[in-house]
C-alpha positions as CSV (number, residue, x, y, z in Angstrom):
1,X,38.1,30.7,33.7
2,X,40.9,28.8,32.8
3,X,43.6,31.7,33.9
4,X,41.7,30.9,37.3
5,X,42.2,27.3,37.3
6,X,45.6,27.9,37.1
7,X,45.9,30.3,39.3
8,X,44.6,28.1,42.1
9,X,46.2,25.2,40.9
10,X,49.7,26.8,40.8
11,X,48.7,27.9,45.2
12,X,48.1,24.4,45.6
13,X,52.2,23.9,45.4
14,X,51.4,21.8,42.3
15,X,54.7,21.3,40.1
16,X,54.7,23.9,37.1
17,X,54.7,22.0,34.2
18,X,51.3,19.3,35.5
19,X,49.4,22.5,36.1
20,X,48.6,23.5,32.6
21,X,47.0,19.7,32.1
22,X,45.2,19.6,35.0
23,X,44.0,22.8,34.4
24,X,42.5,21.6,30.7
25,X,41.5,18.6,32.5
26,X,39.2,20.6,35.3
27,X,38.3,23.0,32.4
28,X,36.8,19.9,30.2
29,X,35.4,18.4,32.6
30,X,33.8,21.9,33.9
31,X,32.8,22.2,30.1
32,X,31.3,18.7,30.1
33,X,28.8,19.7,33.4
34,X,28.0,23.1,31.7
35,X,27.1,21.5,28.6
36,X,25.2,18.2,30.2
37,X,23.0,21.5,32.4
38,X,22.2,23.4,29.2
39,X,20.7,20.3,28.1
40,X,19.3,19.3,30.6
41,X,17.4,22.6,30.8
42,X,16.7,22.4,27.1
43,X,14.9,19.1,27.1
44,X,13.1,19.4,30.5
45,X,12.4,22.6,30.8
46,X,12.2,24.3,27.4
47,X,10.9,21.3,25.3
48,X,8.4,20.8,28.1
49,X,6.5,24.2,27.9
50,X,6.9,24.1,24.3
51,X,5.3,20.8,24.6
52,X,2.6,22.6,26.8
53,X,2.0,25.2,24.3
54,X,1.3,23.0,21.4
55,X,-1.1,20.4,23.5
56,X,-3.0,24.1,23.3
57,X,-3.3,24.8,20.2
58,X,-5.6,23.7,17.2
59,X,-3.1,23.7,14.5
60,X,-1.9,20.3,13.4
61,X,1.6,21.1,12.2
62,X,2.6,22.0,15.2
63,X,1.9,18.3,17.0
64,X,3.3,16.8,13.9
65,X,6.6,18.7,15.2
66,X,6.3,17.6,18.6
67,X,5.2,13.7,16.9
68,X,8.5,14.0,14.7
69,X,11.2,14.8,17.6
70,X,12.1,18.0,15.5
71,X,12.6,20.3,18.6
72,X,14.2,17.2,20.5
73,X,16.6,17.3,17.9
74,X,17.1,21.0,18.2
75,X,17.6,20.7,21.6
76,X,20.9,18.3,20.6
77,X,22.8,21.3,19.0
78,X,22.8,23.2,22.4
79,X,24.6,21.6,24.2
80,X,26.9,20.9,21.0
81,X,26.8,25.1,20.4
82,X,27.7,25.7,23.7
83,X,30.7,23.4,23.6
84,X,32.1,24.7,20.5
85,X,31.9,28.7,22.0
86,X,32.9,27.8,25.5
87,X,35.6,25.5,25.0
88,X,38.2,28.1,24.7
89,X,36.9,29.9,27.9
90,X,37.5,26.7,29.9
91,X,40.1,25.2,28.3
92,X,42.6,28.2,27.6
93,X,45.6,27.5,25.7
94,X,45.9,24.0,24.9
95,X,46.5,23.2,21.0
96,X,45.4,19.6,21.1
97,X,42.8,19.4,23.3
98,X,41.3,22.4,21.5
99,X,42.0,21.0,18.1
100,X,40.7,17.9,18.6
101,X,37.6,19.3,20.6
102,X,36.8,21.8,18.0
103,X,37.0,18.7,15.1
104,X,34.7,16.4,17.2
105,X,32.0,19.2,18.0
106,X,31.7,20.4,14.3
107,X,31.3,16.9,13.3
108,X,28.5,16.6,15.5
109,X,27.2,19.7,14.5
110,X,26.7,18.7,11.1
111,X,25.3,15.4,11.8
112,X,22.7,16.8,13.7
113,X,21.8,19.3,11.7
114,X,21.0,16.7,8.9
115,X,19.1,15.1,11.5
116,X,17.1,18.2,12.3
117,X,16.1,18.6,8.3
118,X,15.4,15.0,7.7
119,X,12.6,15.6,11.0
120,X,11.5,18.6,9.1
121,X,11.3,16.9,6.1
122,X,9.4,13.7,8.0
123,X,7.1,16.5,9.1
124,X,6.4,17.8,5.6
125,X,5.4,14.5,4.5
126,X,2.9,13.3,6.9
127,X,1.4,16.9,6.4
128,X,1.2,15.7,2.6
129,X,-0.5,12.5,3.7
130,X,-3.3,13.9,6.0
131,X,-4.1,17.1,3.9
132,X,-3.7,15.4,0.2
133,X,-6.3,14.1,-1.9
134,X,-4.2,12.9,-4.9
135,X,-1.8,10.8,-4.0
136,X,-0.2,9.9,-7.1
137,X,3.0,12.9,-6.4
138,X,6.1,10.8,-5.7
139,X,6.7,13.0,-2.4
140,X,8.0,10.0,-0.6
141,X,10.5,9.1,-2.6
142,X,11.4,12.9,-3.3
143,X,11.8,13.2,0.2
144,X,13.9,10.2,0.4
145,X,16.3,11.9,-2.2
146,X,16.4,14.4,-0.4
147,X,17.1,13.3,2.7
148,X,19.7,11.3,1.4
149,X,21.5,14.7,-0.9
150,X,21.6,16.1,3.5
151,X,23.3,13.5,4.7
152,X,25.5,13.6,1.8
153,X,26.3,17.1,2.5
154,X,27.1,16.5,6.0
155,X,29.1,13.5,5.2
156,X,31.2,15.9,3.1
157,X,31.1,18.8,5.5
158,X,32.5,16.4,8.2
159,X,35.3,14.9,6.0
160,X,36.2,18.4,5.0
161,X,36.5,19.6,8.5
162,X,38.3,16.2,9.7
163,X,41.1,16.9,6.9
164,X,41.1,20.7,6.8
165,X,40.3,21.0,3.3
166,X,37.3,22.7,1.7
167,X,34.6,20.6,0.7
168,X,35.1,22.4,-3.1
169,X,38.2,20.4,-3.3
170,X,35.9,17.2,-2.4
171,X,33.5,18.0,-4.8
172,X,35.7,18.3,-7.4
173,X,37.2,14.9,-6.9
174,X,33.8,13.2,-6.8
175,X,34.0,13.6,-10.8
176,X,36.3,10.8,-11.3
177,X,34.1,8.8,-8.9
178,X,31.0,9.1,-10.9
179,X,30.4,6.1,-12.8
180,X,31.7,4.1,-8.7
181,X,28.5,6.0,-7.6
182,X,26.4,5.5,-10.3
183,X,27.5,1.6,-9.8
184,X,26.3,2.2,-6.1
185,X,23.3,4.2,-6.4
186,X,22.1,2.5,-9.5
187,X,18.7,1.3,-7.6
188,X,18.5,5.2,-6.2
189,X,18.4,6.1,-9.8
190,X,16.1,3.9,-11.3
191,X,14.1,4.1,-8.7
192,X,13.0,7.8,-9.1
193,X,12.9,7.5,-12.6
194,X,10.1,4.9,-11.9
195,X,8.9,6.9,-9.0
196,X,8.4,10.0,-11.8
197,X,7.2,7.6,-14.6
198,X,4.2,6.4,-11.7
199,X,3.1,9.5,-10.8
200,X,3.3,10.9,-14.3
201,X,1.3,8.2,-15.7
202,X,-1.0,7.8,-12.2
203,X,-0.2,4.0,-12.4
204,X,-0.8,3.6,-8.5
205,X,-1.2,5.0,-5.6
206,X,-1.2,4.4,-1.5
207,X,-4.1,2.7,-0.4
208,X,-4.4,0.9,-4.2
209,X,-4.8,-2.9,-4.8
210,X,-3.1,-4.4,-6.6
211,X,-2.0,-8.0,-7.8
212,X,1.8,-8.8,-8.6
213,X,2.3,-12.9,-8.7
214,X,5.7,-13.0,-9.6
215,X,6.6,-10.9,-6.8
216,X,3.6,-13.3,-4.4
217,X,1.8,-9.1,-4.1
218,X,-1.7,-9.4,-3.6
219,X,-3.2,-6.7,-1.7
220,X,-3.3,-2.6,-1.0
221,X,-0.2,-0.6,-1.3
222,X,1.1,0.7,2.0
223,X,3.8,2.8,0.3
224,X,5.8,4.1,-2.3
225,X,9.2,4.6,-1.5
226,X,12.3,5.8,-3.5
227,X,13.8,2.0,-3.8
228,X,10.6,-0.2,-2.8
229,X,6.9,-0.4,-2.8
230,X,5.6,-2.3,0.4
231,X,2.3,-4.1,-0.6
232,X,0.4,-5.6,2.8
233,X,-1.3,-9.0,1.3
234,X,-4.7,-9.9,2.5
235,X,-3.0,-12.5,4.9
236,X,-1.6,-9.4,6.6
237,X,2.1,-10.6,5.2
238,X,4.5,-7.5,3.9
239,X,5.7,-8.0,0.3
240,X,9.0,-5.9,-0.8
241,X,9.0,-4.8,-4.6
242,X,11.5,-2.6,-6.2
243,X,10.2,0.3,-7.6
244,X,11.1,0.1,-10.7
245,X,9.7,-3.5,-11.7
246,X,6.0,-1.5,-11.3
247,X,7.4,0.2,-14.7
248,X,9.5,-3.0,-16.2
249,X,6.6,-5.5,-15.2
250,X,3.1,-5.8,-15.5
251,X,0.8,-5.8,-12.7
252,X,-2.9,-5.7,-12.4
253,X,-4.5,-2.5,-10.4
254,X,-8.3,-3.0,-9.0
255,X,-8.6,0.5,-8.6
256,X,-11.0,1.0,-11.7
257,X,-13.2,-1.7,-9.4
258,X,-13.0,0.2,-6.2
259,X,-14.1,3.2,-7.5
260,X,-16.7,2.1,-10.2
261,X,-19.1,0.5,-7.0
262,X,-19.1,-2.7,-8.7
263,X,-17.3,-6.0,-8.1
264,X,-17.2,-8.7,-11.0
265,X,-18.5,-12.3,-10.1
266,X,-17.9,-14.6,-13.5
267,X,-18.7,-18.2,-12.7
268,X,-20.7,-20.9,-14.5
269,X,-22.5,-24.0,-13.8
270,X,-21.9,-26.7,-15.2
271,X,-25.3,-28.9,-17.0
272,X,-25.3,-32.7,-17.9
273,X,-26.2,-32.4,-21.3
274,X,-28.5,-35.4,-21.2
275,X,-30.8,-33.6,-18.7
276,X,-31.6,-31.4,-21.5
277,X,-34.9,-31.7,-23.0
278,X,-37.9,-29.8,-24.4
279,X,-40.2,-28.3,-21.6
280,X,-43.3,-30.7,-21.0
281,X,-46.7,-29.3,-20.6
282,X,-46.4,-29.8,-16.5
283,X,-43.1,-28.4,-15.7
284,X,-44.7,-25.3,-17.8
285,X,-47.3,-25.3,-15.0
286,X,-45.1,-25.6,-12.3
287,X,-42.0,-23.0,-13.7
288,X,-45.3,-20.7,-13.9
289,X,-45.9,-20.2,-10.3
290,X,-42.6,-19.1,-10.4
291,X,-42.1,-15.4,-9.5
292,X,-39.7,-14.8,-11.9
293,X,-40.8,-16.8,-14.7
294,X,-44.7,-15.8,-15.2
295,X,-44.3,-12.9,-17.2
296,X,-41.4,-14.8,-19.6
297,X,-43.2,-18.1,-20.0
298,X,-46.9,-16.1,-20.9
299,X,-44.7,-14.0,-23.8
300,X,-42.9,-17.5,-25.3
301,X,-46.5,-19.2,-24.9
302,X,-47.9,-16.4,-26.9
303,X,-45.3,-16.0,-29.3
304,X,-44.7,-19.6,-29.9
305,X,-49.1,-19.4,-30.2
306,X,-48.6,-17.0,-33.1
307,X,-45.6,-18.8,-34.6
308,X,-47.7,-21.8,-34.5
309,X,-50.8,-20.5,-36.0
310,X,-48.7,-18.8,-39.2
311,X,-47.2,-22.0,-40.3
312,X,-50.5,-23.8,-39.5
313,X,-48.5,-26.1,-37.0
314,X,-51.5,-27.9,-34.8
315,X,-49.1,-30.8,-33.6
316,X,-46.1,-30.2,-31.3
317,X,-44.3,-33.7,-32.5
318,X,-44.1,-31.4,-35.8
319,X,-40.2,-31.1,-36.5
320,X,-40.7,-27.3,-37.4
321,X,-42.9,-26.8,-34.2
322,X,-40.9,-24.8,-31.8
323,X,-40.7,-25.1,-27.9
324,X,-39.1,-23.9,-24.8
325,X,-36.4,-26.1,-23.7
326,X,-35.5,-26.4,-19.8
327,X,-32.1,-25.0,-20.1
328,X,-32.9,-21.9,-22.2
329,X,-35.9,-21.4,-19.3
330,X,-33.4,-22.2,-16.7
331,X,-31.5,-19.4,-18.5
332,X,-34.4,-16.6,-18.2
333,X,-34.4,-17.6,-14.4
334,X,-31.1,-16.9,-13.5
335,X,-31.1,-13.4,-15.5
336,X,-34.4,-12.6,-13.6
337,X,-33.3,-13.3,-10.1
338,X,-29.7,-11.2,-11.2
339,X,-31.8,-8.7,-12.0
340,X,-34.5,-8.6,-8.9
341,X,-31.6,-9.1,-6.4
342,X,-30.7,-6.1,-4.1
343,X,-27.1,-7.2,-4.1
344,X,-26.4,-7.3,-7.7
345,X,-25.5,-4.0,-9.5
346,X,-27.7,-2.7,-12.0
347,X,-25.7,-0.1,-13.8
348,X,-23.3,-2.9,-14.9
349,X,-23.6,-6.0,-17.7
350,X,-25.5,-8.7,-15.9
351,X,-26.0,-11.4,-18.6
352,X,-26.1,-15.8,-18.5
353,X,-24.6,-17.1,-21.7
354,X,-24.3,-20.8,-22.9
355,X,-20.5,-21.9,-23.2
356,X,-19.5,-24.6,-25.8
357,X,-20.4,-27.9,-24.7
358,X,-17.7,-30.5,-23.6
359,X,-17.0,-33.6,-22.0
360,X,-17.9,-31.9,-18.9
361,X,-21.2,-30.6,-20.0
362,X,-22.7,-27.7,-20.8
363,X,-21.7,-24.9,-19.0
364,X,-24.0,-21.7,-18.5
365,X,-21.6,-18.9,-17.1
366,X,-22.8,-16.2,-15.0
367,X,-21.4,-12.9,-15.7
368,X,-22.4,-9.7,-13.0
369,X,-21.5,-7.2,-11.0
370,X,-21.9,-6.9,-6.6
371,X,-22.9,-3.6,-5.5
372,X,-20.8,-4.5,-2.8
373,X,-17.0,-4.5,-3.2
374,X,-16.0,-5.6,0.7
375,X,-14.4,-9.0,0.2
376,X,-16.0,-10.8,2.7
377,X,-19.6,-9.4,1.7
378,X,-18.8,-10.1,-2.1
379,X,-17.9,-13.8,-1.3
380,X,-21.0,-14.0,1.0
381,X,-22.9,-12.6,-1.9
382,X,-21.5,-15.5,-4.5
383,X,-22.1,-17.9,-2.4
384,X,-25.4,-17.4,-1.6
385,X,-25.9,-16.8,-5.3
386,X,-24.6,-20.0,-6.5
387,X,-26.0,-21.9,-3.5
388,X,-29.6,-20.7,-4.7
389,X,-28.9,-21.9,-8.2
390,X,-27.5,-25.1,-8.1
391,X,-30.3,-25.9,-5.1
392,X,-33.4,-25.1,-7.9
393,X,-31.6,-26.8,-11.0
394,X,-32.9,-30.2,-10.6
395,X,-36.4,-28.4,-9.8
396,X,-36.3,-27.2,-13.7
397,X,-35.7,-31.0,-14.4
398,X,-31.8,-30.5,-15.2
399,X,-28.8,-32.1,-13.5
400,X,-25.7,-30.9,-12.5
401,X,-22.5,-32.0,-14.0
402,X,-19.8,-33.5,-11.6
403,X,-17.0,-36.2,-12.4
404,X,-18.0,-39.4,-11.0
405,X,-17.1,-39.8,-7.3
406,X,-16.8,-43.2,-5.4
407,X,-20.3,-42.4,-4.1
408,X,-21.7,-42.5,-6.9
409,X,-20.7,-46.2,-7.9
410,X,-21.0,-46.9,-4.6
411,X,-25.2,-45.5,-4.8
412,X,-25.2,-47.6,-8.0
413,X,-24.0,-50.4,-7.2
414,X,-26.6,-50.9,-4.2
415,X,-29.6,-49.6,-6.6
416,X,-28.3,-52.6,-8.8
């Protein structure tokens, strides 16, 4: 092609010496059209039935391919292939041109090919993703390394071509570089040590929730990566954590909850302690009718009956007389209700215990489960809870403890 050129240049009467650059010219630029056509034909044509063939079939890898761009990045090196074989048919005999042409193409070549693995590799993991139940492999950030050894490689393979050296003789210079690298990629490093050490130890996983203050992390892991863990909070924020402070730092993992079925709710009440008094003989009557209560109050009656009748007790201002108090019956009704309520899990502790008492009262903390471990339902759950409770103290002849408010003077002041 390029004798042609010439040929046909040199019968236009052009001068002998512009003829061989004119002819390299028309030859590139000849070059360039072929190439931009080959392309062309490979990303419209080709990519489109092999885009057709895959809509077809039921495999998934396959549209993971198409998903990834890895044939659009196939279709790249065509052209680039094309241009490296052809050039000399187009071009002919032209040292620099050719030189420089063949540099620039093999260049490409290389870079593109690490593009084509890293889509291969892209594809690999989202296989791993959809098809894996354990999680806990460090694939990401193994595929990160790797990814980032290809691009090395090309990086080398293009600086070997550009000086016309062998890439031996660059790797053999990239020992008195080492600790300059290990400087650079110190994060690289220690992150996939900590990537290892997490998915040796199972310490957390994708889809995981976990808490990290010092870091403001508080919600489920979104993904581990060879440098950074992203954590999406539960006000839809992204926090950023390196790797390696998930191995170096402590954090708090509510996987255990997620998977046991049960959510912990540990809250008290607070009692004004001068509220607290023995049951009288009416509140007795009226706690009976209580669902909750009849069976408990008829077993203390009885055994307080029997206690009674062994020491000979006949009067109840007796000081060795015994008697059921308001809180500890207040008590029995709040572990009955846990215990009756749909919501509450009944696999798990469920208990009401008495704190120490202090300037603030006594407190009775409730400690249970939720069968339910969707946040909003959980916080429903408490709340309703809570709201039940503090709503029926006063009806077991107790008050609730709250530092005095300007209300309150206020209330006093007109009762005075």
């Amino acid at each position: 092609m390029s004798e042609l050129i010439q040929h046909y240049l040199s019968l236009t009467g052009l001068s002998a010496r512009m003829v061989p650059s004119v002819s390299a010219a028309i030859g590139f630029f000849l070059l360039l059209m072929v190439c931009w056509f080959s392309f062309y034909i490979a990303k419209n044509q080709v990519l489109a039935l092999v885009h057709r063939l895959v809509s077809k079939t039921r495999n998934e890898w396959d549209d993971l391919l198409v998903e990834h761009s890895v044939f659009s990045r196939f279709a790249w090196l065509v052209p680039l292939v094309i241009m490296l074989g052809a050039s000399g048919f187009f071009i002919g005999e032209n040292p620099r041109l050719m030189s420089a042409l063949d540099l620039f193409v093999k260049v490409l070549i290389a870079i593109q090919v690490a593009r084509c693995f890293s889509a291969i590799l892209n594809v690999i993991y989202s296989l791993f993703e959809e098809q894996s139940k354990e999680k806990y492999l460090p694939l990401n950030a193994t595929i990160q390394l790797m990814k980032l050894a290809i691009y090395m490689v090309a990086v080398i393979l293009a600086v070997s071509i550009a000086i016309d050296k062998s890439p031996v003789i660059l790797l053999s210079g990239l020992g008195a570089l080492t600790a300059v690298l290990l400087l650079v990629f110190q994060d690289t490093i220690k992150g996939l040590v900590a990537s290892i050490q997490i998915s040796a130890n199972r310490m957390v996983a994708p889809g995981d929730w976990i808490s990290m203050p010092q870091y403001g992390a508080d919600g489920d892991v979104l993904e581990i990566a060879l440098n950074t863990v992203k954590v999406k909070n539960w006000d839809n924020t992204i926090t950023t954590i390196p790797t390696y402070a998930l191995i170096s730092e402590s954090f708090k993992n509510w996987r255990g909850m997620t998977k046991s079925g049960g959510r912990r709710i540990k809250r008290s009440i607070r009692i004004d302690m001068n509220s607290i008094s023995f049951c009288s003989d009416e509140l007795i009557d009226k706690l009976s009718q209580f669902e909750f209560l009849n069976q408990y109050l008829q077993l203390k009656q009885n055994q307080i009956s029997e206690y009674h009748q062994q020491k000979g007790i006949n009067d109840l201002s007796n000081p060795n007389s015994r008697r059921l108090t308001n809180i500890g019956t207040f008590r029995a009704y709040i572990t009955e209700y846990l215990r009756h309520h749909p919501n509450v899990h009944n696999n798990m502790t469920c208990m009401v215990r008495q704190l120490e008492p202090t300037e603030l009262g006594v407190a009775l903390e409730v400690y249970f489960f939720s069968n339910d471990i969707v946040w909003v339902n959980y916080e429903n759950l408490q709340a309703d809870i809570f709201d039940h409770l503090m709503a029926i103290a006063p009806l077991f002849e107790l008050r609730l403890f709250q530092a005095p408010t300007g209300f309150d003077w206020h209330d006093r002041q007109a009762k005075s």
